[in-house]
PDB file of N, CA, C, O and CB in Angstrom:
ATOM      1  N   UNK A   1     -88.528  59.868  11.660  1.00  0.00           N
ATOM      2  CA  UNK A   1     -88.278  59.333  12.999  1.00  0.00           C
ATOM      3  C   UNK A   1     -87.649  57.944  12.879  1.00  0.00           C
ATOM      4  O   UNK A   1     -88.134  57.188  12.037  1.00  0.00           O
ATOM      5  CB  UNK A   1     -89.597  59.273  13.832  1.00  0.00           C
ATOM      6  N   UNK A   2     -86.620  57.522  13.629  1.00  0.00           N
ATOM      7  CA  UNK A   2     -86.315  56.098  13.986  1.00  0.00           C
ATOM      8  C   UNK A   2     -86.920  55.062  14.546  1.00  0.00           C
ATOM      9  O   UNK A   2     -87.289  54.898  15.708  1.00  0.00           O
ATOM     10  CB  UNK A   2     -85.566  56.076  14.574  1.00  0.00           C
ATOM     11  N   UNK A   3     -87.023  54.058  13.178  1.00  0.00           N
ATOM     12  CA  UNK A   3     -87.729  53.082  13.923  1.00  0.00           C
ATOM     13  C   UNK A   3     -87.406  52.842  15.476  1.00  0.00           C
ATOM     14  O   UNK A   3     -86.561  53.594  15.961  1.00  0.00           O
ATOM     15  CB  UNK A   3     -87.526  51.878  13.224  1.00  0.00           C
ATOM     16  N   UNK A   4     -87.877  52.060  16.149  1.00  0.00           N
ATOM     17  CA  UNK A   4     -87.734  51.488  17.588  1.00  0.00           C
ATOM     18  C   UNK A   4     -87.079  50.277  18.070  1.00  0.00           C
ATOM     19  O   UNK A   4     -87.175  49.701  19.154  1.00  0.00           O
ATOM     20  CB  UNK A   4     -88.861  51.310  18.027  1.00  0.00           C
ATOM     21  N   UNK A   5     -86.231  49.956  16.785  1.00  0.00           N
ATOM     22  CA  UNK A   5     -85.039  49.156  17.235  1.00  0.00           C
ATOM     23  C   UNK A   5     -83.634  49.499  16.522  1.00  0.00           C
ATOM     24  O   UNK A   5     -82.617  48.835  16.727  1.00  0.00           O
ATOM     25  CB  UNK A   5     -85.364  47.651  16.982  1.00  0.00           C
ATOM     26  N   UNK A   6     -83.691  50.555  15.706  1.00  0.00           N
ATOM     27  CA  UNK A   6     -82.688  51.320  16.099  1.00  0.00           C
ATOM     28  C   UNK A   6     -82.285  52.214  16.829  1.00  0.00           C
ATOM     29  O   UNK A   6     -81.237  52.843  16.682  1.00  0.00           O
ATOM     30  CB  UNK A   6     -82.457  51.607  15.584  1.00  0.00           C
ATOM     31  N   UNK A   7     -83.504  52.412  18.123  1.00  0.00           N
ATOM     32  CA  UNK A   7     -83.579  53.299  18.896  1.00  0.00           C
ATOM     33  C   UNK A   7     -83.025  52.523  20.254  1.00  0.00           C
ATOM     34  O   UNK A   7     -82.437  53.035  21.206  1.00  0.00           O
ATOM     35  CB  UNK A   7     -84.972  53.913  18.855  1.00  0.00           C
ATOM     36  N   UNK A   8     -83.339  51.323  20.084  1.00  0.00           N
ATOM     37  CA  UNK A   8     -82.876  50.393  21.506  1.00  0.00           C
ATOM     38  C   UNK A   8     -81.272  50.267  20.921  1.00  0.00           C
ATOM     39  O   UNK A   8     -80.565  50.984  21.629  1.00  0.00           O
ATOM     40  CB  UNK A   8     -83.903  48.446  21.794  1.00  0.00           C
ATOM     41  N   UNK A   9     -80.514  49.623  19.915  1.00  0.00           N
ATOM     42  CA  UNK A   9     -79.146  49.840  19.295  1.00  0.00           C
ATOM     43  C   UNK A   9     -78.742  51.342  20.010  1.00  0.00           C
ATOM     44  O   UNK A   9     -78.260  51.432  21.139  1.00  0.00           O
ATOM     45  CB  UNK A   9     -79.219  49.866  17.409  1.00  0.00           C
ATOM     46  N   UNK A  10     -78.988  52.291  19.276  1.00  0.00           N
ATOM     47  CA  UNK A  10     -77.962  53.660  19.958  1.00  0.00           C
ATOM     48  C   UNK A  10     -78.237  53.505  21.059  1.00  0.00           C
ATOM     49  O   UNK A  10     -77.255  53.641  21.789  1.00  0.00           O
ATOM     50  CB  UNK A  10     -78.170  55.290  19.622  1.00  0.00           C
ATOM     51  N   UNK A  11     -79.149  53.272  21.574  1.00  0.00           N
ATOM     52  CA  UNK A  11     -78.970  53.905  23.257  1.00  0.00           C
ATOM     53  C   UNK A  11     -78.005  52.274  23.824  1.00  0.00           C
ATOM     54  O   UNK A  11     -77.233  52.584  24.732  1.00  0.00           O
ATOM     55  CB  UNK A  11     -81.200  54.260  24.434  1.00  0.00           C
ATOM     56  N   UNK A  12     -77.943  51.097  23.559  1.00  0.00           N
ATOM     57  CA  UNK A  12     -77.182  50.399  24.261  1.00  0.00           C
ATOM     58  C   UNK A  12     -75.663  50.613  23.651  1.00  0.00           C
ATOM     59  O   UNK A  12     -74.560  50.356  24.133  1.00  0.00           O
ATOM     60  CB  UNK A  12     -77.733  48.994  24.278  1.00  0.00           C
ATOM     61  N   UNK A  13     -75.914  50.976  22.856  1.00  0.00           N
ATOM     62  CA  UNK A  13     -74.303  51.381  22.341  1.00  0.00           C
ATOM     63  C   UNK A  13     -74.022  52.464  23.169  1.00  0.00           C
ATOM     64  O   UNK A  13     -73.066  52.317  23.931  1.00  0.00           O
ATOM     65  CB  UNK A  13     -74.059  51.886  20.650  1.00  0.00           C
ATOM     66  N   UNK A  14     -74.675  53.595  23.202  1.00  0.00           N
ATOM     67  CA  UNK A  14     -74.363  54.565  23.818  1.00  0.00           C
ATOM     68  C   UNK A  14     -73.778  54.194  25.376  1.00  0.00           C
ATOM     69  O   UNK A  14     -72.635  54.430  25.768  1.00  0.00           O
ATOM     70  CB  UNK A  14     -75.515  55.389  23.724  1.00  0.00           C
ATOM     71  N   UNK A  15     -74.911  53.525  26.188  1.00  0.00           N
ATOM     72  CA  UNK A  15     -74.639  52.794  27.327  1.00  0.00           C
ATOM     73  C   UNK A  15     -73.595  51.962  27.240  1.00  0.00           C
ATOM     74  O   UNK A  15     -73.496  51.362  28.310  1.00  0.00           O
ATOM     75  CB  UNK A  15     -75.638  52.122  27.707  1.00  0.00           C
ATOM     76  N   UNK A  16     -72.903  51.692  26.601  1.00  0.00           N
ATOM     77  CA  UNK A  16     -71.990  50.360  27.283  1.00  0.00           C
ATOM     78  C   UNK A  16     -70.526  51.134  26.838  1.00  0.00           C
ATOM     79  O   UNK A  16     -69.447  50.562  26.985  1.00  0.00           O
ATOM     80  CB  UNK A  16     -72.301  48.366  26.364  1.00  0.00           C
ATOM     81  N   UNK A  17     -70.679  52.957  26.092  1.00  0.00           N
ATOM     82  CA  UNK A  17     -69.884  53.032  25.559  1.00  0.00           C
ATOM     83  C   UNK A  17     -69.415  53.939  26.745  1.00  0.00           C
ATOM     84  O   UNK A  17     -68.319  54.470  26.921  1.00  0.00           O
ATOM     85  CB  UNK A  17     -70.019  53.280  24.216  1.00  0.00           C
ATOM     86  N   UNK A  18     -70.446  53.966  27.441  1.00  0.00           N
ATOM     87  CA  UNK A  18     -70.177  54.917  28.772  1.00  0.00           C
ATOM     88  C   UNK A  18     -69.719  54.303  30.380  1.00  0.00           C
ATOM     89  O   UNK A  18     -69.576  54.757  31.515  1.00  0.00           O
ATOM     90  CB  UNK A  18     -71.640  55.685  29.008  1.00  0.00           C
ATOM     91  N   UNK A  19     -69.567  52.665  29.495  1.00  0.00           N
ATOM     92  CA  UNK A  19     -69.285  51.629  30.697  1.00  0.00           C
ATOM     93  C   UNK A  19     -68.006  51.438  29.989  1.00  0.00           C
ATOM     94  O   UNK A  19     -67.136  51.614  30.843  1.00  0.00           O
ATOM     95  CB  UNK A  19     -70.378  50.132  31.022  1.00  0.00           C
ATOM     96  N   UNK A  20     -67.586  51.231  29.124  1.00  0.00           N
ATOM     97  CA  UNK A  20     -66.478  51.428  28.551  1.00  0.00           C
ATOM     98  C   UNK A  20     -64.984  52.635  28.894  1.00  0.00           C
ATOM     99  O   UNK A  20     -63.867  52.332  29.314  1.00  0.00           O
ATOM    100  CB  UNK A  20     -67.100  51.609  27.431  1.00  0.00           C
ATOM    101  N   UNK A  21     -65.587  54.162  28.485  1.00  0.00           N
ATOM    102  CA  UNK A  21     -64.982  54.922  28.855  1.00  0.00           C
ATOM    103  C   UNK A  21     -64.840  54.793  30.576  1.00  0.00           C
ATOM    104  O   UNK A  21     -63.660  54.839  30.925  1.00  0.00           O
ATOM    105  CB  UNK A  21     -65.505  56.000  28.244  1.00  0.00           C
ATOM    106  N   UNK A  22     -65.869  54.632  31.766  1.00  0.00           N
ATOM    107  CA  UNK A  22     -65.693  54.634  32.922  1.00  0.00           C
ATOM    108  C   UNK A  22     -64.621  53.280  33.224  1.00  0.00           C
ATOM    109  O   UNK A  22     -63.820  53.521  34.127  1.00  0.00           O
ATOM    110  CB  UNK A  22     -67.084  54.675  33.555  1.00  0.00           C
ATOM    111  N   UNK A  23     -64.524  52.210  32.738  1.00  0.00           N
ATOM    112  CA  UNK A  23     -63.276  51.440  33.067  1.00  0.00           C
ATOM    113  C   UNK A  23     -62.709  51.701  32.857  1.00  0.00           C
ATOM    114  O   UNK A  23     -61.807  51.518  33.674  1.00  0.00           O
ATOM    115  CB  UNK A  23     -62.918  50.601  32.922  1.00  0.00           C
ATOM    116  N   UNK A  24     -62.241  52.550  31.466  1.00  0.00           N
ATOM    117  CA  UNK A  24     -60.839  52.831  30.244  1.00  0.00           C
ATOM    118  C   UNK A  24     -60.305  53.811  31.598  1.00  0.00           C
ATOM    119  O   UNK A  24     -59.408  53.124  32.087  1.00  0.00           O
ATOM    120  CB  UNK A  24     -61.251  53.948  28.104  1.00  0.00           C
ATOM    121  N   UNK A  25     -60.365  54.437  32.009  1.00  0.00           N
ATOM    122  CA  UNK A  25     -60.324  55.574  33.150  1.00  0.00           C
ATOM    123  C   UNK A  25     -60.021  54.826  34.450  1.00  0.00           C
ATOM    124  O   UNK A  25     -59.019  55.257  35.020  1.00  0.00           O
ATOM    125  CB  UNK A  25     -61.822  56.454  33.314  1.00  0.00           C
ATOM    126  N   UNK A  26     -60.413  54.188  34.832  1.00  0.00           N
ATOM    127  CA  UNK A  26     -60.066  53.014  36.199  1.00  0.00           C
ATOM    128  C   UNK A  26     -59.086  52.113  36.019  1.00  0.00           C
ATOM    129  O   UNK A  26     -58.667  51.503  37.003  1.00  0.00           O
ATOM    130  CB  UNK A  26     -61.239  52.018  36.584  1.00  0.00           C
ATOM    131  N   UNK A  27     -58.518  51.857  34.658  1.00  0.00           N
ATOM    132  CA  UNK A  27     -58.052  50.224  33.826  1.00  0.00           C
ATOM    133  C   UNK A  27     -57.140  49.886  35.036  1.00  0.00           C
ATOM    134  O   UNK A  27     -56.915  48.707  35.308  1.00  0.00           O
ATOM    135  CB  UNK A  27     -56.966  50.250  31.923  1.00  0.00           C
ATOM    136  N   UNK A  28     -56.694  50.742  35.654  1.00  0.00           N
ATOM    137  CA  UNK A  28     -55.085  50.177  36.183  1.00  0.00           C
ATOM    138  C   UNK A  28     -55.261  49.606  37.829  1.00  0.00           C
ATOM    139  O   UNK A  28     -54.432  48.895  38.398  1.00  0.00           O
ATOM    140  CB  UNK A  28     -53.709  51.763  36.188  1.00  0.00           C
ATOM    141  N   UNK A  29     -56.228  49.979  38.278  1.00  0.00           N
ATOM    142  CA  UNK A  29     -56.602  50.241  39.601  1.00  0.00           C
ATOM    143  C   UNK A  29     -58.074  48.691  39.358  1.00  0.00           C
ATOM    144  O   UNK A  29     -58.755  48.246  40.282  1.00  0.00           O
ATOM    145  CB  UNK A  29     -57.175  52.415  39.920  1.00  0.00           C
ATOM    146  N   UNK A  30     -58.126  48.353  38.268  1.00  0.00           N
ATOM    147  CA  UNK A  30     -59.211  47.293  38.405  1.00  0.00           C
ATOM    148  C   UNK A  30     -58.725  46.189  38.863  1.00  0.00           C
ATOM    149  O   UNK A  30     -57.570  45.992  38.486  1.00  0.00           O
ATOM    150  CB  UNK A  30     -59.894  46.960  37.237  1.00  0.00           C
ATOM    151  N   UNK A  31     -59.275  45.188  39.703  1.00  0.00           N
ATOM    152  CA  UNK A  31     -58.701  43.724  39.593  1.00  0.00           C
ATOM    153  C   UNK A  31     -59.210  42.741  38.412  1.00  0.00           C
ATOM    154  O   UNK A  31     -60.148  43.021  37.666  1.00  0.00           O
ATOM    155  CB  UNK A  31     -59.044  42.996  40.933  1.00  0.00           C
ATOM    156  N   UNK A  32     -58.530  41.667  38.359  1.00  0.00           N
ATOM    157  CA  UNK A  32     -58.176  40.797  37.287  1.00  0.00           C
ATOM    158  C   UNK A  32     -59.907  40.936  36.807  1.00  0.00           C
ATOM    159  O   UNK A  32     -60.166  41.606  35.807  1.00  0.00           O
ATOM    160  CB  UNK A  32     -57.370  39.047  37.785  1.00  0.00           C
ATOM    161  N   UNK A  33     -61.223  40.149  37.722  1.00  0.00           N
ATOM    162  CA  UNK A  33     -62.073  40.122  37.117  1.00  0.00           C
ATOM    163  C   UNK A  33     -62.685  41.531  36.537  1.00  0.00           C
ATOM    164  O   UNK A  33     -63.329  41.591  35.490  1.00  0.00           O
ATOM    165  CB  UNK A  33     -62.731  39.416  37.794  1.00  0.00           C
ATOM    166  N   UNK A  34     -62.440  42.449  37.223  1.00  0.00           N
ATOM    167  CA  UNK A  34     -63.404  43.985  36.685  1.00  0.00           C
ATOM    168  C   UNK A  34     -62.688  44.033  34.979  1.00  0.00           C
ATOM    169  O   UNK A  34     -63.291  44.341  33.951  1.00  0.00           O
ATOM    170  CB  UNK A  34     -62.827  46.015  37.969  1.00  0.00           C
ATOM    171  N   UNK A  35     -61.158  43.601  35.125  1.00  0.00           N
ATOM    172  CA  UNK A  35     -61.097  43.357  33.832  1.00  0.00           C
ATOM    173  C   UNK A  35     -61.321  43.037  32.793  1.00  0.00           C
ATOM    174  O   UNK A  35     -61.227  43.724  31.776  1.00  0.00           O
ATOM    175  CB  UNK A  35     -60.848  43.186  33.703  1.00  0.00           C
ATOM    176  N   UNK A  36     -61.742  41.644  32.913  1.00  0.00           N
ATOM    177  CA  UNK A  36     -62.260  40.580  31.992  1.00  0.00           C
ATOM    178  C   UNK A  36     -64.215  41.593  31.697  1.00  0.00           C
ATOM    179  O   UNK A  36     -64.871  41.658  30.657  1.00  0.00           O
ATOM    180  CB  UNK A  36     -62.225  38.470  33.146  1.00  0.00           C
ATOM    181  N   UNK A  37     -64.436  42.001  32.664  1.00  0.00           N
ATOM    182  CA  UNK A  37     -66.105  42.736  32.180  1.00  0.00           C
ATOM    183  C   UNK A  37     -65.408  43.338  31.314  1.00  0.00           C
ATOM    184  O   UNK A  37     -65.676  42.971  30.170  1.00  0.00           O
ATOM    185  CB  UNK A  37     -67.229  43.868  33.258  1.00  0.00           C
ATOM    186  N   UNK A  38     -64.295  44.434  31.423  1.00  0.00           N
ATOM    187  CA  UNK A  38     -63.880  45.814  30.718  1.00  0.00           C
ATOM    188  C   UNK A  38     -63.713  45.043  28.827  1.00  0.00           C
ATOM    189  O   UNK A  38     -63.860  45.547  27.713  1.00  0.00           O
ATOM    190  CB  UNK A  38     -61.899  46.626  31.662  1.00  0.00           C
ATOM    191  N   UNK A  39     -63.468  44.112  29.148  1.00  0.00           N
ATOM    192  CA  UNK A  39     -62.575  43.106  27.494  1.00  0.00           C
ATOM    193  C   UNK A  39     -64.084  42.528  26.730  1.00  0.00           C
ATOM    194  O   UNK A  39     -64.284  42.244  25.549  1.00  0.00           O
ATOM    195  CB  UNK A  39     -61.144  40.996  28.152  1.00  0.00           C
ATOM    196  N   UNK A  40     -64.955  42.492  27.836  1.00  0.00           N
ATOM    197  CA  UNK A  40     -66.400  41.772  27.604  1.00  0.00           C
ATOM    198  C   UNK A  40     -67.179  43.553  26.771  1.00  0.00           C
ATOM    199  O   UNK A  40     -67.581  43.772  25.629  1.00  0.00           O
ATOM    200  CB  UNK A  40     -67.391  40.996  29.749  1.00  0.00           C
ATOM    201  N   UNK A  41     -67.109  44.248  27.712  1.00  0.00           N
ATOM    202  CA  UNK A  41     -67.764  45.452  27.301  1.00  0.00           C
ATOM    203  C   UNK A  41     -67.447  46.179  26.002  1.00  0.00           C
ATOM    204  O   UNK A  41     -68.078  46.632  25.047  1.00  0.00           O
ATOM    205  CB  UNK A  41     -67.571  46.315  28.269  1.00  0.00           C
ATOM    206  N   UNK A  42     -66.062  46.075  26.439  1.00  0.00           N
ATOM    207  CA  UNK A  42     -65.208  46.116  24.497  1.00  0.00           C
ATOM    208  C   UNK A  42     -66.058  45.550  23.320  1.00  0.00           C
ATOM    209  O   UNK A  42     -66.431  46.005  22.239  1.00  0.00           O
ATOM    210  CB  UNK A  42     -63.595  44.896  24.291  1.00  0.00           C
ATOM    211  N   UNK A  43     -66.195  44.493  23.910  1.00  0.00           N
ATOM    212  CA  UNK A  43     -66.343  43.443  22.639  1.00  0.00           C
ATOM    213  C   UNK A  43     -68.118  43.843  22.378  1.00  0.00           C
ATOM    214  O   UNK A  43     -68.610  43.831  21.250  1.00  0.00           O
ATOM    215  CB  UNK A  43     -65.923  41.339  23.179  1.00  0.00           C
ATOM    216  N   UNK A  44     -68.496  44.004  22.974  1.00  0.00           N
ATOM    217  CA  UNK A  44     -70.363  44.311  22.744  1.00  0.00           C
ATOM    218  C   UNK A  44     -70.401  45.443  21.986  1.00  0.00           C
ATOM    219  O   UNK A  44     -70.845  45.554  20.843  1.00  0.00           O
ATOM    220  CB  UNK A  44     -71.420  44.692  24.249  1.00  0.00           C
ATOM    221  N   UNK A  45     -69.654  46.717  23.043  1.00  0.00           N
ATOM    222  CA  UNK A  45     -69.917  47.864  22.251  1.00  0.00           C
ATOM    223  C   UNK A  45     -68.990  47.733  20.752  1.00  0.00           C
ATOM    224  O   UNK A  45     -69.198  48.642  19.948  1.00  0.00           O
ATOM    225  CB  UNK A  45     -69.505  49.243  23.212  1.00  0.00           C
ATOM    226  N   UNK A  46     -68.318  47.012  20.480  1.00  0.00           N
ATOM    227  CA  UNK A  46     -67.706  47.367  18.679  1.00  0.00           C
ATOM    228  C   UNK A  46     -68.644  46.143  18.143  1.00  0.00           C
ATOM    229  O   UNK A  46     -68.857  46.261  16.936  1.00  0.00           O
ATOM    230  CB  UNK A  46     -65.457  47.056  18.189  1.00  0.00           C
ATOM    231  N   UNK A  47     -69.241  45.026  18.716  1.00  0.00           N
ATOM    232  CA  UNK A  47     -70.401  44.073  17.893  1.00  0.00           C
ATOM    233  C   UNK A  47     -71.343  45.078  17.263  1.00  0.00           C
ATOM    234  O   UNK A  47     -71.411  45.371  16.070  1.00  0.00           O
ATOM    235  CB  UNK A  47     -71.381  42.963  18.969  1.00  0.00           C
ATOM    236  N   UNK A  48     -72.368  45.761  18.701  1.00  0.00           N
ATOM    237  CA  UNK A  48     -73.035  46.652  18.756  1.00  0.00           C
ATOM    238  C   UNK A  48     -73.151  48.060  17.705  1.00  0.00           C
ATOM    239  O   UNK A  48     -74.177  48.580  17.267  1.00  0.00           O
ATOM    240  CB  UNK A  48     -72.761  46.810  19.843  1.00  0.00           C
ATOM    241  N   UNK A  49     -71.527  48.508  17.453  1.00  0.00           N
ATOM    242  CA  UNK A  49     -71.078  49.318  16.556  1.00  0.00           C
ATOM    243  C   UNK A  49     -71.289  48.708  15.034  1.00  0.00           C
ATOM    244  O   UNK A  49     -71.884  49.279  14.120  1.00  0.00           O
ATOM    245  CB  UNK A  49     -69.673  49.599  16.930  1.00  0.00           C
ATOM    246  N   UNK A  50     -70.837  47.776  14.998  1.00  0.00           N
ATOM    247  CA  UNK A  50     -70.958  47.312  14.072  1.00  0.00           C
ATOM    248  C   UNK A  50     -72.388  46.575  13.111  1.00  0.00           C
ATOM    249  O   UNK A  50     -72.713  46.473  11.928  1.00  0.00           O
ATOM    250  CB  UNK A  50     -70.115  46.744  14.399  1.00  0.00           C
ATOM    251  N   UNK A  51     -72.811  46.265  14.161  1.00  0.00           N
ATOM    252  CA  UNK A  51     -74.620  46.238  14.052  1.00  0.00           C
ATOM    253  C   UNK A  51     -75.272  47.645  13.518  1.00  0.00           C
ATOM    254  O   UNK A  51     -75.912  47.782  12.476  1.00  0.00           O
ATOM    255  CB  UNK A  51     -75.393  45.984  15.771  1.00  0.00           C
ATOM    256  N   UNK A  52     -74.934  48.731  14.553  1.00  0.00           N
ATOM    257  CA  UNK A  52     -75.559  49.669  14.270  1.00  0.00           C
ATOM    258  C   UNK A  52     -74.772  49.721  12.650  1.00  0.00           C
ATOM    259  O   UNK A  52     -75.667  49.455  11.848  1.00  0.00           O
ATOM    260  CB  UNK A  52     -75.461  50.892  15.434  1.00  0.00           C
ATOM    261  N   UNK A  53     -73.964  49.869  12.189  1.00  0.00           N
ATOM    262  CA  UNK A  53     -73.119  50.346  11.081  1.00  0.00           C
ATOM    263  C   UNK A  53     -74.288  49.717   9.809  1.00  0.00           C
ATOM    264  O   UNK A  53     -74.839  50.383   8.933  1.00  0.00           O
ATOM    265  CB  UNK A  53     -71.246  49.575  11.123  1.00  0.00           C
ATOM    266  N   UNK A  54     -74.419  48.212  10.080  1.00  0.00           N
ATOM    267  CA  UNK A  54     -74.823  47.513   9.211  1.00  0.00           C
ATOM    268  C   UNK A  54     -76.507  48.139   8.819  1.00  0.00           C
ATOM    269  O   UNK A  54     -77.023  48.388   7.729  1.00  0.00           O
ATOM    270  CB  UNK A  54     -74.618  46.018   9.764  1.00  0.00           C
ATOM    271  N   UNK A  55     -76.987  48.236  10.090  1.00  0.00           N
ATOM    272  CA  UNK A  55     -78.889  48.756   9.618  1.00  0.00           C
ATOM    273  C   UNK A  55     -78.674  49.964   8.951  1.00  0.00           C
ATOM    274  O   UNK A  55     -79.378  50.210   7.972  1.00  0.00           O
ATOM    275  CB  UNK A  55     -80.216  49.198  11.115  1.00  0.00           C
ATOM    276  N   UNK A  56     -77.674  50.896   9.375  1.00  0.00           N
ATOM    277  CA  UNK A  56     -77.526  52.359   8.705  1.00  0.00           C
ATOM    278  C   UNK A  56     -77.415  52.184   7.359  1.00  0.00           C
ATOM    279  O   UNK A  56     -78.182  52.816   6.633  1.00  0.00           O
ATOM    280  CB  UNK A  56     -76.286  53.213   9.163  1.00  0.00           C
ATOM    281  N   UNK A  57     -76.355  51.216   6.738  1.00  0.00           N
ATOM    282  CA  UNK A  57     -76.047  51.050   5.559  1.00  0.00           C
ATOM    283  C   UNK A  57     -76.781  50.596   4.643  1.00  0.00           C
ATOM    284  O   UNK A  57     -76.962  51.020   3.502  1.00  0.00           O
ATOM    285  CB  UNK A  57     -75.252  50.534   5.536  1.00  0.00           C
ATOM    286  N   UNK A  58     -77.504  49.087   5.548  1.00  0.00           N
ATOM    287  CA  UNK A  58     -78.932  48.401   4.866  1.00  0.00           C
ATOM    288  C   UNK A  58     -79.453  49.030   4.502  1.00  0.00           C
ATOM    289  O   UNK A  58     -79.563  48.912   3.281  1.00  0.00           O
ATOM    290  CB  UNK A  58     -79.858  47.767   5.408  1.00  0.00           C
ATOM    291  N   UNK A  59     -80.376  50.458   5.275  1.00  0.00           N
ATOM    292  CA  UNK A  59     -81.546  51.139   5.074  1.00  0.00           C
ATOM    293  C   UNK A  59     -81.045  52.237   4.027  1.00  0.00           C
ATOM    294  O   UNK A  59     -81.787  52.773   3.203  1.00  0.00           O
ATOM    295  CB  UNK A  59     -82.195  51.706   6.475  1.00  0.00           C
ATOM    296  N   UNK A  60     -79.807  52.474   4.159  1.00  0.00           N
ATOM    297  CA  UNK A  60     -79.361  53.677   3.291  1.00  0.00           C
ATOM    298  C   UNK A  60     -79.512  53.118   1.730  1.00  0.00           C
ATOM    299  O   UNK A  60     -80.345  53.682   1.020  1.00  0.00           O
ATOM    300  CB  UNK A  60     -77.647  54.181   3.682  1.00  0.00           C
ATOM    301  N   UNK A  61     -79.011  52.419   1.377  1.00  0.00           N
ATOM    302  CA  UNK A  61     -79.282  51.186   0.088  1.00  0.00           C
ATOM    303  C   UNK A  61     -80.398  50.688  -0.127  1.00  0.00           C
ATOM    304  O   UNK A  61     -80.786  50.569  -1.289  1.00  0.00           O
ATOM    305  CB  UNK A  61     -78.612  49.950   0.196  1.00  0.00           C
ATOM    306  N   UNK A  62     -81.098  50.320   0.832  1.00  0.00           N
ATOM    307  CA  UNK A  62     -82.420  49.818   0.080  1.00  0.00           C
ATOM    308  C   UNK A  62     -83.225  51.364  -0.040  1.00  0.00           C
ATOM    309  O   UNK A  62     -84.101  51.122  -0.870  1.00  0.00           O
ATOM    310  CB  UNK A  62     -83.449  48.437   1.144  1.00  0.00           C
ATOM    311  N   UNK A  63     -83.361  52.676   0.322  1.00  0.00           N
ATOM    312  CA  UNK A  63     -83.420  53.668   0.174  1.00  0.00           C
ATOM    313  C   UNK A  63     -83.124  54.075  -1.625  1.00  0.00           C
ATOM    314  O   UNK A  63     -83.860  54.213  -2.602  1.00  0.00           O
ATOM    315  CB  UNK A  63     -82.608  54.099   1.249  1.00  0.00           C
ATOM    316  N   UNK A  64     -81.675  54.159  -1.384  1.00  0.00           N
ATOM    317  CA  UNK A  64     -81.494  54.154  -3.025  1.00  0.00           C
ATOM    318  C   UNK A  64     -81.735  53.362  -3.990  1.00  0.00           C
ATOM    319  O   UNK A  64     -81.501  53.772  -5.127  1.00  0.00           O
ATOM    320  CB  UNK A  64     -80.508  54.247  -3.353  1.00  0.00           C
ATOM    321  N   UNK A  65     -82.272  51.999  -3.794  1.00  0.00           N
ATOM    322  CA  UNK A  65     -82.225  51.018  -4.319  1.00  0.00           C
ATOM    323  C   UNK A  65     -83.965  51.713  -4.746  1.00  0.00           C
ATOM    324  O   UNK A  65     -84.292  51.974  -5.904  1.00  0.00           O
ATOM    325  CB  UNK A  65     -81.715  49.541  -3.412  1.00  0.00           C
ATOM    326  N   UNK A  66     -84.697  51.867  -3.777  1.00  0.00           N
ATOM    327  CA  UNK A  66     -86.014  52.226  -4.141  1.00  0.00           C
ATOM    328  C   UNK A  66     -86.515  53.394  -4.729  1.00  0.00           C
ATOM    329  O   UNK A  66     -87.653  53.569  -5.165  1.00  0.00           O
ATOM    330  CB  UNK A  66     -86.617  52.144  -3.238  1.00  0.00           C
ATOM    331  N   UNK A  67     -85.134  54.552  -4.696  1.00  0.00           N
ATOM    332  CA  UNK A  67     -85.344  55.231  -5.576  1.00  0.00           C
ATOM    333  C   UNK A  67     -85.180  55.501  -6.913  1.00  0.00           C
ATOM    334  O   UNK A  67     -85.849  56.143  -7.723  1.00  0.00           O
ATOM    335  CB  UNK A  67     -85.161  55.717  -5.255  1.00  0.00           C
ATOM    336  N   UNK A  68     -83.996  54.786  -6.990  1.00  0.00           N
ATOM    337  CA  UNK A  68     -83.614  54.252  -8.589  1.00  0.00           C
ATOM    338  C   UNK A  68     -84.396  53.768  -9.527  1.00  0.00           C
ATOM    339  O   UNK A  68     -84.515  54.035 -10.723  1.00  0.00           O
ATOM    340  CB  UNK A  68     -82.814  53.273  -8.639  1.00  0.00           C
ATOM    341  N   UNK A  69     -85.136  52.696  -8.523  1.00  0.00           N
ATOM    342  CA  UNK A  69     -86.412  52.050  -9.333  1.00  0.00           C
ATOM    343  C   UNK A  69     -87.660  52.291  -9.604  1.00  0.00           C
ATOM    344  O   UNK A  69     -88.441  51.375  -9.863  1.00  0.00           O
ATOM    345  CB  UNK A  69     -86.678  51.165  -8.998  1.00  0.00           C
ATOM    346  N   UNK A  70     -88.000  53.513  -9.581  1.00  0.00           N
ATOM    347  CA  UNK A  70     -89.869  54.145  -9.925  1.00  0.00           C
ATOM    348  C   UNK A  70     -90.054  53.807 -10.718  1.00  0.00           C
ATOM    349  O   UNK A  70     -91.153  54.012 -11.234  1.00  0.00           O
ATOM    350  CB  UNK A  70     -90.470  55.511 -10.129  1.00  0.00           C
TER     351      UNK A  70
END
């Protein structure tokens, strides 16, 4: 099972990736500020992505790291 803060990570990734796609879909029809959220939301969900990327990788390595070593 997943710990419980990589469980809060996917689901806000998930969420903002679904605030994401719903502007990407509106982009043209937004005004200037709905924009600037859409450039803001960008930027969280690939931080966010990239967060998640990093614990996956951490845990995957210290994983092997602990199995290597018995």
């Amino acid at each position: 099972m997943l710990e419980f803060k990589y469980m809060i990570i996917i689901t806000s990734f998930l969420l903002l990736l679904l605030l994401f796609i719903g502007f990407l879909l509106q982009y043209k029809k937004l005004s200037p500020y709905w924009k600037k959220v859409f450039i803001i939301s960008l930027l969280l969900c690939l931080s966010l992505f990239a967060l998640m990327l990093v614990l996956i990788l951490g845990t995957t390595f210290k994983l092997i790291y602990t199995a290597t070593n018995l």
